[in-house]
N, C-alpha and C positions, 0 to 999 in steps of 0.2 A: 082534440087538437084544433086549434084556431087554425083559420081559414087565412090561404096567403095570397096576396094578391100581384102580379110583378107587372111592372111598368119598364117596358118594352122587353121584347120576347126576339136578341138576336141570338147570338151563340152563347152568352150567360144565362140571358135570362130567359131564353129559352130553353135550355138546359135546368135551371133553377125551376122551372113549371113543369118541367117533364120529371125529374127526380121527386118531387115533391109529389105528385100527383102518385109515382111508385110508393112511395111511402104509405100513401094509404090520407093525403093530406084532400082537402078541398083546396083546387087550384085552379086558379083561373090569372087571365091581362091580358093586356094591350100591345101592339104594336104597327106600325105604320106603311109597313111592307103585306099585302094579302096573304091571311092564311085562313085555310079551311077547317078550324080546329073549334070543337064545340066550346072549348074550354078558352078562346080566344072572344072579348068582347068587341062591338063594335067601334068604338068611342073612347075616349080616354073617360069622359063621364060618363059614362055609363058603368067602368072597371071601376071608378071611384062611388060611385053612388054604393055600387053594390058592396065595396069592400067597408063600406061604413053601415051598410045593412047588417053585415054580417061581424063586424069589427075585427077584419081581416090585419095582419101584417102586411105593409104596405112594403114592398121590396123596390126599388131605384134601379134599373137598369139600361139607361141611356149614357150611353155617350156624356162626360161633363158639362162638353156645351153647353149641354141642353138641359139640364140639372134645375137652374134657374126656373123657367119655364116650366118643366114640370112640377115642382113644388107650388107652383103658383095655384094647378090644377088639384093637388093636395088641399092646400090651404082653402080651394073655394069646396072642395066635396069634402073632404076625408080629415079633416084638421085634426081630429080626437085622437087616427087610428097611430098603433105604434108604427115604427120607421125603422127601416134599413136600408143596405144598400151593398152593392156589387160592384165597385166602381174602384178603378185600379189607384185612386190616390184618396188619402181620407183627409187630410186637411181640409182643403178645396170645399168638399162636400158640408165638412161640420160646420162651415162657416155658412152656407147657403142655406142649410136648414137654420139655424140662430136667426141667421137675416130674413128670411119669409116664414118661416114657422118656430117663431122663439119657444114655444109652450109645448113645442113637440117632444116625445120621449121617443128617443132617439138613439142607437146603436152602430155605430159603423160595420161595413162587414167587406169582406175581398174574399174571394175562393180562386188560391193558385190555381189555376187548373185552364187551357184556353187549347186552342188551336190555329194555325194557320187561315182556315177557312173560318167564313163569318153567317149570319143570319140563322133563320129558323129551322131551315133543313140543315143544317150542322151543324145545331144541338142534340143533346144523348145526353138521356137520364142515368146516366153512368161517369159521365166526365167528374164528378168531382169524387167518386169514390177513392177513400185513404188518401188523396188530396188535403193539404192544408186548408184551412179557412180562417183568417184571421178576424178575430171579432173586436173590437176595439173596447176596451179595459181603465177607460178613463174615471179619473177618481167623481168625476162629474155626471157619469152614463147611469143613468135611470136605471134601477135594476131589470122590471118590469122591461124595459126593450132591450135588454142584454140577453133577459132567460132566453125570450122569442127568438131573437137572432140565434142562439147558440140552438135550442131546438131544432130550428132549420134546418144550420149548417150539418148538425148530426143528422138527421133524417135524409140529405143529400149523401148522407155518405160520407162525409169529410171528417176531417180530424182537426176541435176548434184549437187557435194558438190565440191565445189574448196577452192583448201588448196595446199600447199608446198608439195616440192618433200619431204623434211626432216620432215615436222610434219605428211605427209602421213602415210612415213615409222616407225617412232614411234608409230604413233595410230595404223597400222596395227598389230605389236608386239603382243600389248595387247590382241585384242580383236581379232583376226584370228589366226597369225603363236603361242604366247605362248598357246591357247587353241588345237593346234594340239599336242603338246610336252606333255598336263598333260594328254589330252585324250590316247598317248602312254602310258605314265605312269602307265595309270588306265587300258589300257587293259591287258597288262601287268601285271602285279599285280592280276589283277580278275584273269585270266588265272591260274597261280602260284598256285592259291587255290583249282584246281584240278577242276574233271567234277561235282563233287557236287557245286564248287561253280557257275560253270556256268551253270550247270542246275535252279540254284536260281535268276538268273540275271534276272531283271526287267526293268523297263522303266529308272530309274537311270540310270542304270551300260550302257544301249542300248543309250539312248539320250546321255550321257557324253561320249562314245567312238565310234560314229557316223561316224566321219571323220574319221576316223582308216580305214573305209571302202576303201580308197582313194588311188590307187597306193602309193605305196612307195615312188619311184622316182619324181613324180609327189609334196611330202611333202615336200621331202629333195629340192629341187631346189628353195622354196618358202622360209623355213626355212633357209637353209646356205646363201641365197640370200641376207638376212637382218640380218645380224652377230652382229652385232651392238647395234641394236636398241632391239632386241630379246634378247639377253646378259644382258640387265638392266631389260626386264620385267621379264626373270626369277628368276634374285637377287632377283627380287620385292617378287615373288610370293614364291620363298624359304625363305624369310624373314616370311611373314605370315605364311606359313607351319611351319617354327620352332618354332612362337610363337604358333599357334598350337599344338605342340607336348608338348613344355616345360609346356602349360597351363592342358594338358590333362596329363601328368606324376607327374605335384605335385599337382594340386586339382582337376583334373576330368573335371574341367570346363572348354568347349568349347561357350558361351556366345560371350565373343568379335569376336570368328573370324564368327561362326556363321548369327550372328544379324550383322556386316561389308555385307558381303556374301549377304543377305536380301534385306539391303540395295542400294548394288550396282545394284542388280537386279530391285529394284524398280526404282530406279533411270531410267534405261532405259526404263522401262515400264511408267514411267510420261512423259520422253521425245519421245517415240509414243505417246501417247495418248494428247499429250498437243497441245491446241486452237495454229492457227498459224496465223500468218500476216503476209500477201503481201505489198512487194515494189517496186519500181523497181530499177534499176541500170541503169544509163546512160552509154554504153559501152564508149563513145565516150569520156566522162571523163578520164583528166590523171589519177584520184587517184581509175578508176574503178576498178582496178586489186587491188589494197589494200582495197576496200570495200567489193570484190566478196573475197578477203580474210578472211577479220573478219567474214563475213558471215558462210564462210562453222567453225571454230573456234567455234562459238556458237549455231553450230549445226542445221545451216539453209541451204537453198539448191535453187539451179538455179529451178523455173515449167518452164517456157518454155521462149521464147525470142519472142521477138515485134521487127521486124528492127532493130534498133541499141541498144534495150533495154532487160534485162533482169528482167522478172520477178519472185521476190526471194520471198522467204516464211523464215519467223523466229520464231521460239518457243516465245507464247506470255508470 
Protein backbone atom coordinates (compact mmCIF):
# COMPACT_ATOMS: atom_id res chain seq x y z
CA UNK A 1 0.00 0.00 0.00
CA UNK A 2 1.49 3.42 -0.81
CA UNK A 3 2.06 5.58 2.01
CA UNK A 4 -0.47 8.76 2.37
CA UNK A 5 0.37 11.71 3.52
CA UNK A 6 -2.41 14.49 4.53
CA UNK A 7 -1.84 18.22 4.68
CA UNK A 8 -3.71 19.53 7.50
CA UNK A 9 -5.17 17.12 10.00
CA UNK A 10 -8.62 19.12 11.23
CA UNK A 11 -11.83 17.06 11.40
CA UNK A 12 -11.30 15.54 7.53
CA UNK A 13 -8.12 15.10 7.48
CA UNK A 14 -7.80 14.22 10.61
CA UNK A 15 -10.12 11.82 10.22
CA UNK A 16 -8.62 10.64 6.73
CA UNK A 17 -5.09 9.92 8.92
CA UNK A 18 -6.79 8.17 11.62
CA UNK A 19 -9.05 5.70 9.18
CA UNK A 20 -6.18 5.15 7.12
CA UNK A 21 -3.82 4.38 9.61
CA UNK A 22 -6.97 1.50 10.74
CA UNK A 23 -6.56 0.38 7.56
CA UNK A 24 -3.30 -0.97 8.06
CA UNK A 25 -2.02 2.28 5.70
CA UNK A 26 1.52 4.17 6.53
CA UNK A 27 -0.01 7.54 7.76
CA UNK A 28 1.39 10.28 8.72
CA UNK A 29 0.89 15.06 8.10
CA UNK A 30 0.74 18.14 9.07
CA UNK A 31 -1.21 20.72 10.73
CA UNK A 32 -0.93 24.05 12.48
CA UNK A 33 -2.92 23.64 15.60
CA UNK A 34 -0.55 21.29 18.40
CA UNK A 35 -0.80 17.76 18.53
CA UNK A 36 0.87 15.15 20.34
CA UNK A 37 0.51 12.42 17.62
CA UNK A 38 3.68 10.46 16.60
CA UNK A 39 2.24 10.16 13.35
CA UNK A 40 1.95 14.14 13.12
CA UNK A 41 5.21 15.91 11.42
CA UNK A 42 6.74 18.88 12.60
CA UNK A 43 6.85 21.15 9.39
CA UNK A 44 4.87 21.23 6.44
CA UNK A 45 8.66 20.27 4.94
CA UNK A 46 9.44 17.97 6.73
CA UNK A 47 5.58 15.92 5.88
CA UNK A 48 6.66 16.82 2.27
CA UNK A 49 10.16 15.84 2.10
CA UNK A 50 9.27 12.61 3.61
CA UNK A 51 6.19 11.97 1.53
CA UNK A 52 8.50 12.28 -1.50
CA UNK A 53 10.97 9.82 0.27
CA UNK A 54 8.57 7.49 0.50
CA UNK A 55 6.29 8.54 -2.82
CA UNK A 56 3.32 9.01 -0.57
CA UNK A 57 -0.18 10.25 -1.86
CA UNK A 58 -0.36 13.61 -1.08
CA UNK A 59 -4.03 14.41 0.32
CA UNK A 60 -5.06 18.44 0.45
CA UNK A 61 -6.92 19.17 3.40
CA UNK A 62 -7.07 22.83 4.29
CA UNK A 63 -9.41 24.98 4.09
CA UNK A 64 -9.56 26.61 0.07
CA UNK A 65 -7.93 29.65 1.09
CA UNK A 66 -5.22 28.27 1.56
CA UNK A 67 -5.05 25.57 -1.23
CA UNK A 68 -2.72 28.13 -3.17
CA UNK A 69 -0.10 28.28 -0.59
CA UNK A 70 -0.07 24.91 0.03
CA UNK A 71 0.58 23.58 -3.32
CA UNK A 72 3.27 25.95 -3.53
CA UNK A 73 4.81 23.83 -0.70
CA UNK A 74 3.95 20.72 -2.93
CA UNK A 75 5.58 22.05 -5.83
CA UNK A 76 8.98 22.99 -3.92
CA UNK A 77 9.13 19.25 -1.92
CA UNK A 78 6.87 16.74 -3.45
CA UNK A 79 6.13 17.83 -7.12
CA UNK A 80 6.30 14.05 -8.45
CA UNK A 81 4.14 12.74 -5.74
CA UNK A 82 0.24 11.82 -6.73
CA UNK A 83 -2.41 14.33 -5.58
CA UNK A 84 -5.68 14.43 -3.92
CA UNK A 85 -7.89 16.14 -2.04
CA UNK A 86 -10.82 16.61 0.49
CA UNK A 87 -12.01 19.81 -0.25
CA UNK A 88 -15.79 20.44 -0.41
CA UNK A 89 -15.83 22.09 -3.99
CA UNK A 90 -13.66 20.56 -6.97
CA UNK A 91 -13.60 23.13 -9.44
CA UNK A 92 -11.65 25.72 -7.42
CA UNK A 93 -9.05 23.17 -6.59
CA UNK A 94 -8.39 21.68 -10.24
CA UNK A 95 -7.73 24.97 -11.28
CA UNK A 96 -5.00 25.54 -8.55
CA UNK A 97 -3.33 22.55 -9.06
CA UNK A 98 -3.07 23.31 -13.25
CA UNK A 99 -1.89 26.70 -12.18
CA UNK A 100 1.06 25.83 -9.66
CA UNK A 101 1.47 22.18 -10.48
CA UNK A 102 0.43 21.63 -14.24
CA UNK A 103 2.45 18.21 -14.61
CA UNK A 104 0.80 16.93 -11.51
CA UNK A 105 -1.46 13.60 -11.71
CA UNK A 106 -3.96 14.71 -10.03
CA UNK A 107 -7.63 13.25 -8.76
CA UNK A 108 -10.07 15.13 -7.11
CA UNK A 109 -11.80 13.60 -3.98
CA UNK A 110 -14.72 14.92 -1.28
CA UNK A 111 -15.99 12.38 1.38
CA UNK A 112 -19.76 13.35 2.45
CA UNK A 113 -19.32 12.71 5.80
CA UNK A 114 -18.53 16.02 8.47
CA UNK A 115 -19.67 17.14 11.71
CA UNK A 116 -20.62 20.18 13.52
CA UNK A 117 -17.56 20.17 15.51
CA UNK A 118 -14.07 20.92 14.07
CA UNK A 119 -10.22 20.11 14.51
CA UNK A 120 -8.16 17.20 15.52
CA UNK A 121 -9.82 15.85 18.58
CA UNK A 122 -13.11 15.57 16.48
CA UNK A 123 -11.83 13.32 14.11
CA UNK A 124 -12.69 9.48 14.23
CA UNK A 125 -11.34 6.88 12.10
CA UNK A 126 -14.93 5.80 11.58
CA UNK A 127 -16.56 9.00 10.27
CA UNK A 128 -16.43 8.22 6.74
CA UNK A 129 -17.67 4.64 7.00
CA UNK A 130 -20.50 3.60 4.19
CA UNK A 131 -20.24 7.31 3.74
CA UNK A 132 -20.10 8.51 0.03
CA UNK A 133 -16.73 9.64 -1.25
CA UNK A 134 -16.74 11.31 -4.48
CA UNK A 135 -13.67 10.83 -6.57
CA UNK A 136 -13.71 12.85 -9.55
CA UNK A 137 -14.07 10.95 -13.18
CA UNK A 138 -12.84 13.44 -15.58
CA UNK A 139 -11.99 12.23 -19.14
CA UNK A 140 -8.63 14.11 -18.39
CA UNK A 141 -7.81 12.35 -14.65
CA UNK A 142 -4.64 10.48 -14.77
CA UNK A 143 -5.50 7.07 -14.14
CA UNK A 144 -2.63 6.48 -11.89
CA UNK A 145 -4.20 9.23 -9.34
CA UNK A 146 -7.72 8.03 -9.81
CA UNK A 147 -6.68 4.26 -8.56
CA UNK A 148 -4.84 6.03 -5.39
CA UNK A 149 -7.65 8.22 -4.64
CA UNK A 150 -10.31 5.47 -4.94
CA UNK A 151 -7.85 3.01 -2.83
CA UNK A 152 -8.20 5.42 -0.09
CA UNK A 153 -11.46 6.39 -0.21
CA UNK A 154 -12.16 2.42 0.16
CA UNK A 155 -9.81 1.81 2.79
CA UNK A 156 -11.70 4.75 4.89
CA UNK A 157 -14.59 2.98 4.58
CA UNK A 158 -16.40 4.92 2.07
CA UNK A 159 -18.31 4.03 -0.77
CA UNK A 160 -16.52 5.79 -4.10
CA UNK A 161 -19.26 7.68 -6.50
CA UNK A 162 -17.37 9.11 -9.63
CA UNK A 163 -18.75 11.86 -11.51
CA UNK A 164 -17.23 15.27 -12.92
CA UNK A 165 -15.59 17.94 -11.49
CA UNK A 166 -18.81 20.15 -12.92
CA UNK A 167 -21.73 17.77 -12.12
CA UNK A 168 -19.84 17.43 -8.50
CA UNK A 169 -19.95 21.02 -8.01
CA UNK A 170 -23.57 21.39 -8.92
CA UNK A 171 -24.95 18.48 -6.99
CA UNK A 172 -22.95 19.71 -4.03
CA UNK A 173 -24.93 23.30 -4.25
CA UNK A 174 -27.97 21.57 -3.71
CA UNK A 175 -27.75 19.29 -1.35
CA UNK A 176 -24.75 20.71 1.17
CA UNK A 177 -23.54 24.45 0.53
CA UNK A 178 -27.59 25.72 -0.36
CA UNK A 179 -28.65 23.73 2.88
CA UNK A 180 -25.88 25.77 5.01
CA UNK A 181 -27.31 29.27 3.44
CA UNK A 182 -31.28 28.40 4.63
CA UNK A 183 -30.09 26.75 7.70
CA UNK A 184 -28.44 30.64 8.35
CA UNK A 185 -31.54 31.93 7.24
CA UNK A 186 -33.52 30.00 9.86
CA UNK A 187 -31.18 30.63 12.54
CA UNK A 188 -31.59 33.81 12.07
CA UNK A 189 -34.79 34.43 11.84
CA UNK A 190 -35.64 31.94 14.97
CA UNK A 191 -33.21 34.21 16.95
CA UNK A 192 -35.20 37.50 15.81
CA UNK A 193 -38.28 36.13 17.68
CA UNK A 194 -36.60 36.75 20.98
CA UNK A 195 -35.84 34.33 24.05
CA UNK A 196 -39.38 33.12 23.98
CA UNK A 197 -39.04 31.92 20.73
CA UNK A 198 -36.04 30.08 21.34
CA UNK A 199 -36.91 28.75 24.53
CA UNK A 200 -39.74 26.96 22.14
CA UNK A 201 -37.19 25.52 19.76
CA UNK A 202 -37.57 21.92 19.12
CA UNK A 203 -36.16 19.09 17.10
CA UNK A 204 -37.18 21.19 13.93
CA UNK A 205 -35.70 24.53 14.43
CA UNK A 206 -32.18 22.22 16.18
CA UNK A 207 -31.95 19.54 13.12
CA UNK A 208 -32.58 22.41 10.39
CA UNK A 209 -29.94 24.82 11.85
CA UNK A 210 -27.31 22.12 12.84
CA UNK A 211 -24.67 23.15 10.70
CA UNK A 212 -24.96 26.69 11.85
CA UNK A 213 -22.89 24.98 14.55
CA UNK A 214 -19.82 25.12 12.13
CA UNK A 215 -17.30 27.85 12.31
CA UNK A 216 -17.98 30.58 10.10
CA UNK A 217 -14.98 30.70 8.19
CA UNK A 218 -14.93 27.19 7.78
CA UNK A 219 -18.98 27.93 5.62
CA UNK A 220 -17.94 30.92 3.91
CA UNK A 221 -14.81 29.10 2.08
CA UNK A 222 -17.12 26.08 0.95
CA UNK A 223 -19.84 28.48 -0.03
CA UNK A 224 -18.03 31.44 -1.91
CA UNK A 225 -15.86 28.48 -3.34
CA UNK A 226 -18.75 27.33 -5.66
CA UNK A 227 -20.31 30.88 -6.67
CA UNK A 228 -21.78 29.53 -9.39
CA UNK A 229 -23.27 26.62 -9.16
CA UNK A 230 -24.78 27.90 -5.53
CA UNK A 231 -26.12 31.03 -7.39
CA UNK A 232 -28.75 28.76 -9.51
CA UNK A 233 -29.60 26.51 -6.53
CA UNK A 234 -30.62 29.42 -4.53
CA UNK A 235 -32.73 31.08 -7.59
CA UNK A 236 -34.19 27.50 -7.46
CA UNK A 237 -35.10 27.51 -3.84
CA UNK A 238 -36.25 31.45 -3.74
CA UNK A 239 -38.41 30.50 -6.74
CA UNK A 240 -40.36 27.79 -4.48
CA UNK A 241 -40.18 30.19 -1.47
CA UNK A 242 -42.11 32.80 -3.45
CA UNK A 243 -44.47 30.45 -4.68
CA UNK A 244 -44.70 29.67 -1.22
CA UNK A 245 -45.44 32.95 0.14
CA UNK A 246 -47.83 34.11 -2.94
CA UNK A 247 -49.69 30.40 -2.28
CA UNK A 248 -50.05 31.23 1.60
CA UNK A 249 -51.09 35.25 0.97
CA UNK A 250 -54.02 34.48 -1.36
CA UNK A 251 -55.43 31.12 -0.25
CA UNK A 252 -53.66 29.81 2.79
CA UNK A 253 -52.62 26.84 0.97
CA UNK A 254 -49.33 25.43 1.39
CA UNK A 255 -50.18 21.77 -0.33
CA UNK A 256 -47.80 22.07 -3.46
CA UNK A 257 -44.85 23.17 -1.82
CA UNK A 258 -45.47 21.00 1.07
CA UNK A 259 -46.33 17.56 -0.41
CA UNK A 260 -42.98 18.82 -3.35
CA UNK A 261 -40.89 18.83 0.15
CA UNK A 262 -42.35 15.18 1.13
CA UNK A 263 -41.58 14.04 -1.81
CA UNK A 264 -38.24 14.97 -2.33
CA UNK A 265 -37.53 13.56 1.03
CA UNK A 266 -38.91 10.34 0.14
CA UNK A 267 -37.32 10.05 -2.84
CA UNK A 268 -34.05 9.92 -0.98
CA UNK A 269 -35.20 7.57 1.53
CA UNK A 270 -36.24 4.98 -1.62
CA UNK A 271 -32.97 5.58 -2.87
CA UNK A 272 -31.21 4.32 0.59
CA UNK A 273 -33.26 1.77 1.01
CA UNK A 274 -33.39 0.52 -2.53
CA UNK A 275 -32.22 -3.45 -3.56
CA UNK A 276 -28.78 -2.89 -5.46
CA UNK A 277 -26.87 -4.75 -8.17
CA UNK A 278 -23.23 -5.49 -8.56
CA UNK A 279 -21.21 -5.34 -11.76
CA UNK A 280 -18.22 -4.86 -12.39
CA UNK A 281 -16.24 -2.55 -14.61
CA UNK A 282 -13.16 -3.41 -16.52
CA UNK A 283 -10.68 -0.54 -15.65
CA UNK A 284 -8.68 -1.47 -18.49
CA UNK A 285 -11.46 -0.57 -20.84
CA UNK A 286 -11.10 2.68 -22.98
CA UNK A 287 -14.80 3.54 -22.34
CA UNK A 288 -14.19 2.63 -18.28
CA UNK A 289 -14.07 6.24 -17.22
CA UNK A 290 -17.37 6.88 -19.17
CA UNK A 291 -19.01 3.91 -17.57
CA UNK A 292 -17.60 4.49 -13.86
CA UNK A 293 -19.36 7.97 -15.06
CA UNK A 294 -22.90 6.94 -15.73
CA UNK A 295 -22.64 4.99 -12.82
CA UNK A 296 -22.02 7.45 -10.00
CA UNK A 297 -25.12 9.90 -12.40
CA UNK A 298 -27.70 7.21 -11.34
CA UNK A 299 -26.55 7.04 -8.15
CA UNK A 300 -24.42 3.90 -7.95
CA UNK A 301 -21.04 3.77 -6.37
CA UNK A 302 -17.32 1.91 -6.73
CA UNK A 303 -17.56 -1.40 -3.33
CA UNK A 304 -14.35 -2.17 -3.75
CA UNK A 305 -11.76 -3.11 -6.76
CA UNK A 306 -10.47 -6.73 -7.92
CA UNK A 307 -7.03 -5.91 -9.76
CA UNK A 308 -7.99 -4.17 -12.78
CA UNK A 309 -11.64 -4.35 -11.80
CA UNK A 310 -14.10 -2.43 -10.22
CA UNK A 311 -16.79 -3.66 -8.49
CA UNK A 312 -20.02 -1.11 -8.76
CA UNK A 313 -23.35 -1.56 -7.07
CA UNK A 314 -26.54 0.28 -9.01
CA UNK A 315 -29.92 0.98 -7.50
CA UNK A 316 -32.07 -1.95 -8.71
Amino acid sequence: MRPVCVLGLGLIGGSVLKAATRAGWEAFGVTLEPVADSRVEPTMAAALSRAAETDALIVLAVPLPSIDDVLREVAQHAPDCLLTDVVSVKQPVAEAVARRLPKARYAGGHPMAGKSASGWDAASESLFDEAAWVVTTDEDTPHDAWRAAVDLALACGARVVPTTTGEHDAAVARISHLPHILAAVLASTGADGGSLALSLAAGSFRDGTRVMCTRPELVLAMCDGNRGPLLEAVDEALGRLGAARGALASTGGLAATVRAGHDGRQALEDLRNAEHEEFPIDLTDPEAFESLRDLGTAGGHVLRMEGDTAICALPA
